[in-house]
C-alpha positions as CSV (number, residue, x, y, z in Angstrom):
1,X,14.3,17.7,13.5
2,X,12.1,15.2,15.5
3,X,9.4,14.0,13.8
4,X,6.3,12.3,16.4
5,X,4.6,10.6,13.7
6,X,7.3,8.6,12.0
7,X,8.2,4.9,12.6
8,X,11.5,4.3,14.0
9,X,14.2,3.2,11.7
10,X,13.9,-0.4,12.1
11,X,10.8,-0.7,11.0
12,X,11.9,0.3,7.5
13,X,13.6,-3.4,7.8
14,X,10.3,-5.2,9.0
15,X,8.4,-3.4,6.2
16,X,11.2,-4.8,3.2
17,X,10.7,-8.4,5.2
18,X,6.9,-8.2,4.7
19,X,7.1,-6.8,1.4
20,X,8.0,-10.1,0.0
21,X,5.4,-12.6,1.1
22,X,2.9,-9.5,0.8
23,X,3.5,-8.6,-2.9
24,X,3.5,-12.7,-3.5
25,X,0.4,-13.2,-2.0
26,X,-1.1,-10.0,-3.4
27,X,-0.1,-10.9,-7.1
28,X,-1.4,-15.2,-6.5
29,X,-4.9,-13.7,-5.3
30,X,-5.2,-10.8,-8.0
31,X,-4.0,-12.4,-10.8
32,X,-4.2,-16.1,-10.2
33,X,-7.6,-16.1,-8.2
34,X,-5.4,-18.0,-4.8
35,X,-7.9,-19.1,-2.4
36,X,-6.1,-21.8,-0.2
37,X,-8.7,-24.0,1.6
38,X,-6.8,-23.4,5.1
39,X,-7.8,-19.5,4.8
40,X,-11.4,-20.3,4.9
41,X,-13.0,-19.1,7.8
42,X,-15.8,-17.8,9.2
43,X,-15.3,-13.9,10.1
44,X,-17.7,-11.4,11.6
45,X,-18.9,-9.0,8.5
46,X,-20.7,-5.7,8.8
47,X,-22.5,-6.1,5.9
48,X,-22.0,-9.1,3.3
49,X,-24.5,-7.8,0.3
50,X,-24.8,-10.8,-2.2
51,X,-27.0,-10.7,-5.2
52,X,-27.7,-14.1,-5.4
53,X,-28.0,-15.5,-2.0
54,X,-29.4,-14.0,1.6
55,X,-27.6,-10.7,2.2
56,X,-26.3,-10.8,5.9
57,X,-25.7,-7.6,8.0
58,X,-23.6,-7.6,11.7
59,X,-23.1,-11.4,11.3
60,X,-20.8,-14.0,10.6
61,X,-20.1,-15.4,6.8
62,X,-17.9,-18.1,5.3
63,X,-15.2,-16.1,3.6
64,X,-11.6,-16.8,1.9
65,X,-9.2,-14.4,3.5
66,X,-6.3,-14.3,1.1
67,X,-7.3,-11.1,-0.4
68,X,-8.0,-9.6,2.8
69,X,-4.2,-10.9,4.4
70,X,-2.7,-10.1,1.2
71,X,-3.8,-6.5,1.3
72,X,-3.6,-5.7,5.1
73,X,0.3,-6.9,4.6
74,X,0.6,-4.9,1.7
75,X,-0.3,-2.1,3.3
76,X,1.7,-2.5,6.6
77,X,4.9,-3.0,4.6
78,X,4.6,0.1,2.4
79,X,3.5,2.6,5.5
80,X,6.5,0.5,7.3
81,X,9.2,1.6,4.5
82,X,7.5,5.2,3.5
83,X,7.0,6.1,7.1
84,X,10.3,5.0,8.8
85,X,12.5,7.6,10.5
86,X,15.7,7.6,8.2
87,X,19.2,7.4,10.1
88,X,20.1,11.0,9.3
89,X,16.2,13.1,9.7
90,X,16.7,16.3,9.8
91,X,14.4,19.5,7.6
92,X,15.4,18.6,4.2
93,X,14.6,15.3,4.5
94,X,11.0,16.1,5.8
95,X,10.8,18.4,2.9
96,X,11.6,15.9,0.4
97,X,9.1,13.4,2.5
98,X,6.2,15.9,2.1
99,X,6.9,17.1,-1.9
100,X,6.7,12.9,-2.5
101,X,3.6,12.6,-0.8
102,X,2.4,15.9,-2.3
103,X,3.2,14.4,-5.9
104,X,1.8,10.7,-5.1
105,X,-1.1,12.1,-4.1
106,X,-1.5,14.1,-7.4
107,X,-0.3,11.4,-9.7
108,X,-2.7,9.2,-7.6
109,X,-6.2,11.1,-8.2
110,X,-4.9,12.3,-11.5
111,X,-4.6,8.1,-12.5
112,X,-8.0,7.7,-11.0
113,X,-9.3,10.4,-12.8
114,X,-8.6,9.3,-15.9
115,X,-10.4,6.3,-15.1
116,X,-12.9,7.6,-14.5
117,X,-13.5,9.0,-17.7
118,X,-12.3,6.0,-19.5
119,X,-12.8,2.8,-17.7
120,X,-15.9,1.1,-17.0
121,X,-17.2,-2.0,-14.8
122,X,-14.8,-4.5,-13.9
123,X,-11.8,-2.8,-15.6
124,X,-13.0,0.3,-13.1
125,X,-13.5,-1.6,-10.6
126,X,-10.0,-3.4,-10.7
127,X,-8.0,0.1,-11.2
128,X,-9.9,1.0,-7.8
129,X,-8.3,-2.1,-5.9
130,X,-4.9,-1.4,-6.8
131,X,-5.7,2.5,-6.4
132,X,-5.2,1.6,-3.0
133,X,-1.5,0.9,-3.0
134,X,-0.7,3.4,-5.7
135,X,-0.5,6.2,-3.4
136,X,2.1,4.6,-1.1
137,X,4.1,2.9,-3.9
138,X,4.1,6.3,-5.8
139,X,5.3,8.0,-2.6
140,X,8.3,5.8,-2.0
141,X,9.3,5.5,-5.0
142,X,9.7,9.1,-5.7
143,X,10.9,9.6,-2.0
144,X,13.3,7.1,-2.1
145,X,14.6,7.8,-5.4
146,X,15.3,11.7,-4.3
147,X,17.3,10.4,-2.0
148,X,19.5,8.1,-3.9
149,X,20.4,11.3,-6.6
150,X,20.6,13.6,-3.3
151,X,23.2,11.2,-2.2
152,X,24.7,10.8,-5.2
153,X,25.6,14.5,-6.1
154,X,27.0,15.1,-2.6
155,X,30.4,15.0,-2.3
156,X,32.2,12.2,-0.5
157,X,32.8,13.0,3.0
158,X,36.4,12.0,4.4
């Protein structure tokens, strides 16, 4: 089976090699509030709404970029591993591929419903960030780990 909207296989590789300086980066700036000086720039914003200062619409603003590079990389390395053609594609494969993203997805809004009915303001707020990444995570996780019992209850091949 050819799939048109997977990644070729070596991307899976690129994805793994951004995965490291992505999740460190992600983790220093969520956690450990990393703002390096360098990263300060000034970047066009559609709207930058501040309560305490001039809000500024279609302009530039002063901003620290870490979380922004931290979650663009983030995101580019988990579509690069979920989304990368495997060596050996073929239907069942893409049917394990879509039940994984069928169950994210439903762990995913299932998560954020929940917190919905029990989180409030910044604890919200902060389950919505990483609700971002969850859906990918939870996909490859689940994909990836089908595959490694699949693989493991198959007879060796000679």
């Amino acid at each position: 089976m050819k799939s048109r909207f997977l990644f070729p296989h070596r991307f899976k590789l690129l994805g793994l090699i951004l995965l490291i300086p992505a999740l460190s980066l992600s983790i220093l700036t969520f956690f450990f509030d990393f703002e390096p000086e360098f990263l300060m720039l000034n970047v066009f914003a559609f709207a930058d709404v501040s309560i305490f200062s001039d809000s500024v619409y279609f302009g530039l603003v002063e901003n620290n970029i870490a979380n922004e590079l931290a979650g663009i990389l983030l995101i580019l390395a988990c579509l690069f591993i979920a989304f990368s053609r495997g060596k050996h594609e073929d239907e069942y494969i893409a049917k394990i591929r879509l039940e994984s993203l069928l169950w994210a997805t439903y762990i995913n809004y299932a998560v954020l419903i929940l917190s919905l009915i029990f989180l409030y303001n910044m604890a919200f707020f902060y389950i919505l960030i990483l609700n971002m990444f969850t859906l990918l995570f939870i996909f490859i996780v689940r994909f990836y780990f089908i595959l490694f019992k699949m693989k493991r209850s198959l007879p060796d091949e000679a």
